[in-house]
C-alpha positions in Angstrom: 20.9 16.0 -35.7 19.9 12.6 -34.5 16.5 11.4 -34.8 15.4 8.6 -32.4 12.5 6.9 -33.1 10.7 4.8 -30.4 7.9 1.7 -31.2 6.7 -1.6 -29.3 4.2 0.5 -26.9 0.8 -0.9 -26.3 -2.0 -2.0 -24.0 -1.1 -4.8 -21.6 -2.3 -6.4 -18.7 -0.7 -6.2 -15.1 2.2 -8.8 -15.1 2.9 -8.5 -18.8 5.5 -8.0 -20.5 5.9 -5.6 -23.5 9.8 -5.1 -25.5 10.6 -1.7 -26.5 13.0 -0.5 -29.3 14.4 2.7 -30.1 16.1 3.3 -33.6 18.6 6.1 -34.1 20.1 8.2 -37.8 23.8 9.0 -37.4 27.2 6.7 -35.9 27.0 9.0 -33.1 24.5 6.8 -31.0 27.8 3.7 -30.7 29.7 6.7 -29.1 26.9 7.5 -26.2 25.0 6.3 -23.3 21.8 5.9 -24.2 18.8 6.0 -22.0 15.0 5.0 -21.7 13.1 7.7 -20.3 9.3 7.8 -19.2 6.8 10.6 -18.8 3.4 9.5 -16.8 0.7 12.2 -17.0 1.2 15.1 -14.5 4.6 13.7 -13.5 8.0 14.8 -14.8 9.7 12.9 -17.3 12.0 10.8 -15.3 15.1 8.2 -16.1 14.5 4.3 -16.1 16.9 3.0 -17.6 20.3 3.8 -19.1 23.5 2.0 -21.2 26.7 2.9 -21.6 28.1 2.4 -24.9 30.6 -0.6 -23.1 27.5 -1.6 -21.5 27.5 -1.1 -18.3 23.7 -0.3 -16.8 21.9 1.6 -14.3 18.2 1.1 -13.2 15.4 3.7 -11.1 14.4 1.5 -8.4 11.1 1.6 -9.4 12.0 -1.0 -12.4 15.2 -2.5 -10.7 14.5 -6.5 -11.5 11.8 -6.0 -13.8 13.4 -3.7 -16.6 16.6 -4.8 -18.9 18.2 -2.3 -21.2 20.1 -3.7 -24.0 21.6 -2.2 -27.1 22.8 -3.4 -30.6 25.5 -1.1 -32.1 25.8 -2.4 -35.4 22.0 -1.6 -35.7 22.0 1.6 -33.8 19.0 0.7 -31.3 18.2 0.3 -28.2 15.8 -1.8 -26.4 13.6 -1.3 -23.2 12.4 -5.6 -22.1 9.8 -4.9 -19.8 8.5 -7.3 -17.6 6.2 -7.7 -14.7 4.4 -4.5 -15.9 2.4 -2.8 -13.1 -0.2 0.1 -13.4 2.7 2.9 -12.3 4.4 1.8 -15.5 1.6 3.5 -17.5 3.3 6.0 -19.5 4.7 7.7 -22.9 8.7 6.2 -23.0 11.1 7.9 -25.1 14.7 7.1 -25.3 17.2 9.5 -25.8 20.9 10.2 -24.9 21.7 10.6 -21.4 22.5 13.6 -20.7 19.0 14.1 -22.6 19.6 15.9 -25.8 16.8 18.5 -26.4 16.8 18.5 -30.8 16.7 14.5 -30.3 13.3 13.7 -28.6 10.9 12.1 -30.5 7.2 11.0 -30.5 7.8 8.4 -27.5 5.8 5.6 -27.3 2.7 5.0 -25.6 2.7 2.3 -22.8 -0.8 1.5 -20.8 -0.6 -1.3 -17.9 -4.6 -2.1 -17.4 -6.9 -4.8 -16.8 
């Protein structure tokens, strides 16, 4: 099973910026799109972000511009650069692999946008 394991998450002022990272056990992660999910209270966890493992991305328009996905295979993580942060953006983020894999979610990581 691979364990993913989210930090960077904080309190931050509109227009901020905050960098996430996501470290994952196991050589499976170089083989697999990975993805930056994001779970606002009373919403459904929805996609933001996602990487193939050649690198190729895709972006919700909601952070199209603002958001860059990036990922380091020889460390086996995955990063969420977030600028331009915005209020809506308040949320727990998790990463996992995309298709989400159900035994892999972990803790997430807090994210608050607030003046």
């Amino acid at each position: 099973q691979v364990q993913l394991v989210e930090s960077g998450g904080g309190l931050v002022q509109p227009g901020g910026s905050l960098r996430l990272s996501c470290a994952a056990s196991g050589s499976i992660f170089r083989i697999n799109t990975m993805g930056w999910y994001r779970q606002a209270p009373g919403k459904q966890r929805e996609l933001v972000a996602r990487i193939t493992r050649a690198g190729d991305t895709f972006y919700a328009e909601s952070v199209k511009g603002r958001f860059t996905i990036s990922r380091d295979n020889a460390k086996n993580t995955v990063y969420l650069q977030m600028n331009s942060l915005k209020p809506d953006d308040t949320a727990q983020y998790y990463c996992n692999f995309v298709p989400p894999h159900g035994p892999s979610w972990g803790q997430g990581t807090q994210v608050t946008v607030s003046s």
